[in-house]
MARDREN-632719 format. One line per field, with one value per residue (C-alpha): residue number from 1; residue in three letters; chain; x, y, z. Coordinates in Angstrom, 1 decimal. Example, Ala and Ser with C-alpha at 12.3 -4.5 7.8 and 13.67 -1.06 7.14 Angstrom:
REM MARDREN-632719
n	(1;2)
res	(ALA;SER)
chain	(A;A)
east	(12.3;13.7)
north	(-4.5;-1.1)
up	(7.8;7.1)
//
This chain:
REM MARDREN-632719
n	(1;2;3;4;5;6;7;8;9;10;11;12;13;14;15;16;17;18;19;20;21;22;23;24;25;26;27;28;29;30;31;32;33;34;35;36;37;38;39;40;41;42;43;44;45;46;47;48;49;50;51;52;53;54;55;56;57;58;59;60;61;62;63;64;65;66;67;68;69;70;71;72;73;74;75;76;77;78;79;80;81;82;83;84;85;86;87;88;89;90;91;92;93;94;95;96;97;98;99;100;101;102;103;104;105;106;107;108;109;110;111;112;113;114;115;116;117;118;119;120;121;122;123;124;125;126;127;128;129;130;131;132;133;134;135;136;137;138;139;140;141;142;143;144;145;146;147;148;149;150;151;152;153;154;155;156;157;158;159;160;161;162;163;164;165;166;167;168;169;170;171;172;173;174;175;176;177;178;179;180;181;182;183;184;185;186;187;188;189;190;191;192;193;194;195;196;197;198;199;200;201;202;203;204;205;206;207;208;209;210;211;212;213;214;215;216;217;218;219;220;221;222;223;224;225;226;227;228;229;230;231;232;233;234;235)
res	(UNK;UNK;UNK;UNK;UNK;UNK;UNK;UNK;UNK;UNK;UNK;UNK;UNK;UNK;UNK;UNK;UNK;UNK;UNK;UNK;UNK;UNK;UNK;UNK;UNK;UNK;UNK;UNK;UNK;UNK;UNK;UNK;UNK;UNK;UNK;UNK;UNK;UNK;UNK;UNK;UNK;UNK;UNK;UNK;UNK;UNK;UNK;UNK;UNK;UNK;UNK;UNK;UNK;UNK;UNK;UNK;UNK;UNK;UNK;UNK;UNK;UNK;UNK;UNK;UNK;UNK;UNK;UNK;UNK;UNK;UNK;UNK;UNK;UNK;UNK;UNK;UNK;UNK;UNK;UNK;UNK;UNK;UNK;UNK;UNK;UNK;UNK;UNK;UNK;UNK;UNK;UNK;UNK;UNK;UNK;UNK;UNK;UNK;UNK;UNK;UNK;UNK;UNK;UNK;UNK;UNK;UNK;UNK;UNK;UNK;UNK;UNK;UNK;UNK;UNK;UNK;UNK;UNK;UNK;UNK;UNK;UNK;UNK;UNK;UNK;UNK;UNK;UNK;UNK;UNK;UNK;UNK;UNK;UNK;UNK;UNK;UNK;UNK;UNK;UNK;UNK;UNK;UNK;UNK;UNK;UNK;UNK;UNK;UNK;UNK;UNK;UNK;UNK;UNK;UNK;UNK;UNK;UNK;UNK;UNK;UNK;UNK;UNK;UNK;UNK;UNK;UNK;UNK;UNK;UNK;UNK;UNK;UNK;UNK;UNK;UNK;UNK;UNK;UNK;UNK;UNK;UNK;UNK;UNK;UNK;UNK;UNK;UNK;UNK;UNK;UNK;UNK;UNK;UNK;UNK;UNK;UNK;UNK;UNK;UNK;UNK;UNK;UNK;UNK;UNK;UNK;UNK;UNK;UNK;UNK;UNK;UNK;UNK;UNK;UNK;UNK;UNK;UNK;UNK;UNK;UNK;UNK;UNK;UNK;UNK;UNK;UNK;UNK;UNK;UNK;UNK;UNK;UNK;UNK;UNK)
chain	(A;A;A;A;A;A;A;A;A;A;A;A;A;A;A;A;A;A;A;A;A;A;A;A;A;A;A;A;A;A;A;A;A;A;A;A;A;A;A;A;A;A;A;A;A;A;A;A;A;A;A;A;A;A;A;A;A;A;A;A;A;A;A;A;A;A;A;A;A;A;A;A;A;A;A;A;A;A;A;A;A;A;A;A;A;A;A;A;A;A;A;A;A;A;A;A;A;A;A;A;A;A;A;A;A;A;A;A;A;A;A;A;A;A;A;A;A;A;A;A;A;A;A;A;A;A;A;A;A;A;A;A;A;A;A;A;A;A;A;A;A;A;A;A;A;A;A;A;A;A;A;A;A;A;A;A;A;A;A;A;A;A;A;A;A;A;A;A;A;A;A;A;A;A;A;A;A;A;A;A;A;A;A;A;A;A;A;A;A;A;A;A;A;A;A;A;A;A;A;A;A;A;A;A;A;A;A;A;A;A;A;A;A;A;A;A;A;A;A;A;A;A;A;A;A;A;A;A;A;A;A;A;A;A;A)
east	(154.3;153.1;150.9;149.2;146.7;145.1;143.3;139.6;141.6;138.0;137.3;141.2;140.4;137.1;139.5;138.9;141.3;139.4;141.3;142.2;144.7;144.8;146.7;148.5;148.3;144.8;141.4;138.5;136.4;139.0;139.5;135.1;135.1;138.0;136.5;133.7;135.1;136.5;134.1;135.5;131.9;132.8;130.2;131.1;134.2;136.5;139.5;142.4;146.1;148.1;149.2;151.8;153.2;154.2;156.6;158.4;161.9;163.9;163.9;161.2;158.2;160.3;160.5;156.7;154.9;151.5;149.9;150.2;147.9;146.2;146.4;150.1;151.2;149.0;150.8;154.1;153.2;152.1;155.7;157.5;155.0;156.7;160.0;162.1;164.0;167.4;165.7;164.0;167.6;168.6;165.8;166.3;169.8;168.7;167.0;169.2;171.6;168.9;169.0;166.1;164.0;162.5;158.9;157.0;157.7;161.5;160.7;158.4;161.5;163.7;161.6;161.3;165.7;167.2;169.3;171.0;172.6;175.6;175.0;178.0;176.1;178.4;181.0;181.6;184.8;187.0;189.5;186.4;185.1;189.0;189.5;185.5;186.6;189.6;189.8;186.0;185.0;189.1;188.9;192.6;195.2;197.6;200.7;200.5;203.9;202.5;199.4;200.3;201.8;198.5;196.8;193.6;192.1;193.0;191.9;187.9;188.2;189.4;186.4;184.2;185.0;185.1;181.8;180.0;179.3;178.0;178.1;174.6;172.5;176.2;177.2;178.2;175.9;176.6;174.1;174.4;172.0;172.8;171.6;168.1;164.9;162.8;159.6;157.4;156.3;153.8;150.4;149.2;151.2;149.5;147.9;144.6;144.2;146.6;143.8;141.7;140.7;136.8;134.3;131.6;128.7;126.7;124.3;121.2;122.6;122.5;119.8;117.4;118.7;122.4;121.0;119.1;122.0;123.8;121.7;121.4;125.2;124.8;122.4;123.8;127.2;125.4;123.4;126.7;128.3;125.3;125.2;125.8;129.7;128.9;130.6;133.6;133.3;134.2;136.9)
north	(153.0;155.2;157.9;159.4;162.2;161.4;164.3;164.4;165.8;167.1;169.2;170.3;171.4;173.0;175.1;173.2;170.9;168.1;165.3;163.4;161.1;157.4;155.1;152.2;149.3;149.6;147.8;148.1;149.5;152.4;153.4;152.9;155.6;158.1;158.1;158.9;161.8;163.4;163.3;160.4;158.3;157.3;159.0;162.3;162.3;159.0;160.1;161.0;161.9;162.2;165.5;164.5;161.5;160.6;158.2;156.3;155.2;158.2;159.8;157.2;160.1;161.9;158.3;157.9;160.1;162.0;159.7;156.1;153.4;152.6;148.9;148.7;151.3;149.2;145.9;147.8;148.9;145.5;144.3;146.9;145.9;142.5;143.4;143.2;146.1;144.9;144.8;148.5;149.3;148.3;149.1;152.8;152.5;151.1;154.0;156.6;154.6;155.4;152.7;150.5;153.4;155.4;153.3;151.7;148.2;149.0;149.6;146.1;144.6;146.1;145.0;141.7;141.2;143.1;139.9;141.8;144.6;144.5;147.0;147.7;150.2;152.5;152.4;156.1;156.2;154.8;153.9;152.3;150.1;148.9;147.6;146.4;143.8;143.0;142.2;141.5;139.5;138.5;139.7;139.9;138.5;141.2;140.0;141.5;143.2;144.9;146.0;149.3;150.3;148.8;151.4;150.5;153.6;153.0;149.3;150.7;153.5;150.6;148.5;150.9;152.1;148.6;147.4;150.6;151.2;154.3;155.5;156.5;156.4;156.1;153.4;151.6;149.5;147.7;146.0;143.2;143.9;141.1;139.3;140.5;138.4;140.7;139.0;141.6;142.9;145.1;145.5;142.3;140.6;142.4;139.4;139.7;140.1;143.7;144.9;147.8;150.0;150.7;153.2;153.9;152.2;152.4;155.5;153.3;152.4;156.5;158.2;160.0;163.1;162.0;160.7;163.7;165.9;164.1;163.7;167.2;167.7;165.2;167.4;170.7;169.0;168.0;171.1;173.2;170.5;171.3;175.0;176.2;177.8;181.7;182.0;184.4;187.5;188.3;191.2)
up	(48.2;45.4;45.3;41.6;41.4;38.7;37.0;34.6;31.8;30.0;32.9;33.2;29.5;30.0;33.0;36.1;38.0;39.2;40.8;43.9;45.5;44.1;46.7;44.7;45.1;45.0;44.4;41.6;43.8;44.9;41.3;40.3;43.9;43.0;39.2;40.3;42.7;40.1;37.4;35.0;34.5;30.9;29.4;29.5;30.5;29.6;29.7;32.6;33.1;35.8;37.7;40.5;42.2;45.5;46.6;48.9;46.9;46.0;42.5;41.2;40.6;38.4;35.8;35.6;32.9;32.9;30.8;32.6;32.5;36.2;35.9;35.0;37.5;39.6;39.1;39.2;42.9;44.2;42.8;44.8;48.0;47.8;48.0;51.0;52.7;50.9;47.5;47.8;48.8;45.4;43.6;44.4;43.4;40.1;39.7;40.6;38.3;35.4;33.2;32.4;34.2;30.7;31.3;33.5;31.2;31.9;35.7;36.4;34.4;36.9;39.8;38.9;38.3;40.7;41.2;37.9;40.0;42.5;45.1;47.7;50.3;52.1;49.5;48.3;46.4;44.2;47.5;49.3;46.3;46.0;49.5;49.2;46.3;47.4;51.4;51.4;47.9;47.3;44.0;44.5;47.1;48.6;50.4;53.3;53.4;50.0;50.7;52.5;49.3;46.9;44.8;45.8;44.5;41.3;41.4;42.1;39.3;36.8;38.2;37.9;34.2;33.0;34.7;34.0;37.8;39.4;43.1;44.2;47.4;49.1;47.2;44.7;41.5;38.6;36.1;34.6;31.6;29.2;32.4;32.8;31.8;30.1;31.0;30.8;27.2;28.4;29.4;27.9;30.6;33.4;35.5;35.9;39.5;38.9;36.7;38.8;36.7;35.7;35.6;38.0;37.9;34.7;34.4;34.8;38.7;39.9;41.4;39.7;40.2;39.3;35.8;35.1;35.9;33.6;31.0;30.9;30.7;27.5;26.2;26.4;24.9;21.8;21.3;21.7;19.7;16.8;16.6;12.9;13.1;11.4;8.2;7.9;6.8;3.1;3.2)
//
């Protein structure tokens, strides 16, 4: 569902782009094996961000940021593995719609009350969402010798002004915000079985040769770290 290449930001500072693919939803032990792909053992490097995204709903890469955190993108992409095919439908309208959509808290939010949001699919005017409401829903009754002569199209833009709706994905959404359960607060609400990410294994667990190797790298760090700065020269 989504795709994140996540990134050792200390090596993409030291010059070197060393990443991979992370699949989500994932496991632990995906994350502890692309960690340790790329470099992230936290002990010399701790720290990542996030390069590029992939993924399957429309327009959703370009509302997740660089700096997310694994476990709640995690969580976010179980939610969307849950959903039904009429649900995604919506759920990329929601986000094409763009509000609720500046986080990853406003997206699981989203995800979780789509129930929140009208979504008419193939209804791409004003004209369309007129005749929608009316002969479909009976938001009002026509007599039939009149409704040759109905303004329909002027029905759906009035609809649409006052409900705040949008036509996107060929059709047409509303949200009912002061409907939505805002459940989630953030990552303190992440259940426990969404939370993936670790390091690799602890230093003590790698070969011989892996520790030394590293060890070294520890060492050379501090010495470098150590070295007297020269003073200025006096002009």
């Amino acid at each position: 569902m989504i795709e994140a290449f996540v990134t050792n930001i200390g090596k993409y500072a030291e010059g070197e782009l060393c990443g991979d693919w992370l699949k989500l939803p994932t496991t632990k032990e995906a994350v502890q094996s692309l960690l340790a792909k790329i470099g992230v053992d936290g002990v010399l490097y701790e720290e990542y961000f996030i390069t590029a995204y992939n993924a399957d709903i429309d327009g959703l890469s370009e509302c997740l940021g660089q700096y997310e955190n694994v476990d709640e993108l995690n969580y976010f992409a179980s939610l969307l593995d849950d959903l039904d095919d009429w649900d995604l439908e919506r759920m990329e309208a929601a986000i094409a719609h763009g509000y609720y959509t500046g986080s990853v808290k406003d997206l699981i939010n989203v995800a979780q009350n789509l129930d929140s949001y009208d979504f008419y699919s193939d209804i791409t005017d004003h004209d369309d969402l007129g005749r929608y409401l009316i002969d479909e829903l009976g938001y009002e009754t026509i007599p039939e010798r009149l409704q040759d002569y109905f303004d329909y199209d002027s029905y759906g833009e009035t609809y649409c002004t006052n409900e705040g709706g949008e036509f996107v994905n060929g059709g047409f959404i509303t949200c009912h915000g002061d409907s939505i359960s805002w459940d989630y607060g953030g990552m303190e609400d992440i259940p426990d079985e969404y939370r993936v990410f670790a390091f690799p294994e602890p230093p003590e667990k790698m070969p011989i040769k892996a520790q030394l190797e590293m060890y070294g790298k520890m060492a050379l760090a501090h010495a470098v770290a150590d070295r007297p700065t020269p003073e200025r020269a006096e002009r």
